[in-house]
N, C-alpha and C positions, 0 to 999 in steps of 0.2 A: 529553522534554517539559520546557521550565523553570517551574520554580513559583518564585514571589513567598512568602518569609513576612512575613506583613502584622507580625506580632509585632515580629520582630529590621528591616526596610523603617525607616532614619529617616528619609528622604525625599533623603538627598546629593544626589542625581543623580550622580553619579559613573558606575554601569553604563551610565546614558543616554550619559554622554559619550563612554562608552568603547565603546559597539554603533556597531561600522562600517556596521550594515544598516540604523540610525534604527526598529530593532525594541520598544523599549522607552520608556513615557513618563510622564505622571504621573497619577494620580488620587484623590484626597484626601490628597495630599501620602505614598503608597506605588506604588513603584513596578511599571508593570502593560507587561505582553508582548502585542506585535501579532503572534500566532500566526500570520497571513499573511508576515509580512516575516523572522520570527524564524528563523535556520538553524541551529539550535543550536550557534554555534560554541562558544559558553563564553567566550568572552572576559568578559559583564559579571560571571561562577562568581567569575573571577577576581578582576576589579576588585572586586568588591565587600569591602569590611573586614569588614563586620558578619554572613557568612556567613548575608545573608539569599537567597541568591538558589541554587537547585541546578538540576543539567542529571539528570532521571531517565529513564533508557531506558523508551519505553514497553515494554507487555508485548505479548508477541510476537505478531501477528494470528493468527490459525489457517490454518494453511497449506491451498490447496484441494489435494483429491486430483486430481492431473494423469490418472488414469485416466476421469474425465470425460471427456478431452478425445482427438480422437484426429484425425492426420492430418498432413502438414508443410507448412505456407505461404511461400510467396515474396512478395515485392513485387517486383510487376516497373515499372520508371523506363520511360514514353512520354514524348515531346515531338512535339510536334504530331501526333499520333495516327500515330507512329510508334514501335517498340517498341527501345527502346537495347539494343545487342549485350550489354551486361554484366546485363541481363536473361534474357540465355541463358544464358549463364554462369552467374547463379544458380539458374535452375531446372534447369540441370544438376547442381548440388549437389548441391540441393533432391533432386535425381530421389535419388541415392547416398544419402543418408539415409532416404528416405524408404520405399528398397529393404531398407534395413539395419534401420529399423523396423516392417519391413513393414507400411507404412501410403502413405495416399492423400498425391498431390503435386496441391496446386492453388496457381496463379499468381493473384494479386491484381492489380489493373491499375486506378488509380484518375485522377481527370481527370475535364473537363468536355468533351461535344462531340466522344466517343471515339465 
């Protein structure tokens, strides 16, 4: 996540100029992160002199327990409500893992007017 310190922020624009992704901009003369556009690359970490500006790893979500979950999915590719051969092909994969995890094999198949 990039944080702004409003403290050390003297308003250069410089980070602005220097964000390739137009993520960054102004608001009471400190500068403020468009969390949509922003991909943390660090570039403006960088530019910045006044080491107002940091890139902090968020903390890590909580992982879900995958034993919830149980079973192997395909997508299988149709066009015009015919099923594409490399649709077999993956649920033939699909089948070998699914054997190997002793678990259920179902093919997904998605489209309009199937």
């Amino acid at each position: 996540m990039l944080k702004i310190n409003a403290d050390k922020c003297t308003g250069c624009k410089i980070c602005i100029d220097k964000c390739p992704f137009d993520a960054l901009g102004m608001k009471e003369n400190i500068a403020v992160v468009d969390k949509t556009s922003c991909t943390m690359c660090g570039i403006c970490v960088k530019s910045c002199e006044f080491n107002a500006i940091k890139l902090e790893k968020e903390k890590e979500k909580k992982r879900k327990n995958l034993s919830d979950y149980s079973g192997v999915w395909v997508l299988a590719e149709q066009r015009e409500n015919k099923l594409m051969e490399v649709s077999l092909e993956l649920i033939s994969e699909g089948r070998k893992l699914a054997d190997k995890l002793g678990q259920e094999l179902s093919a997904v198949v998605l489209g309009s007017d199937i």
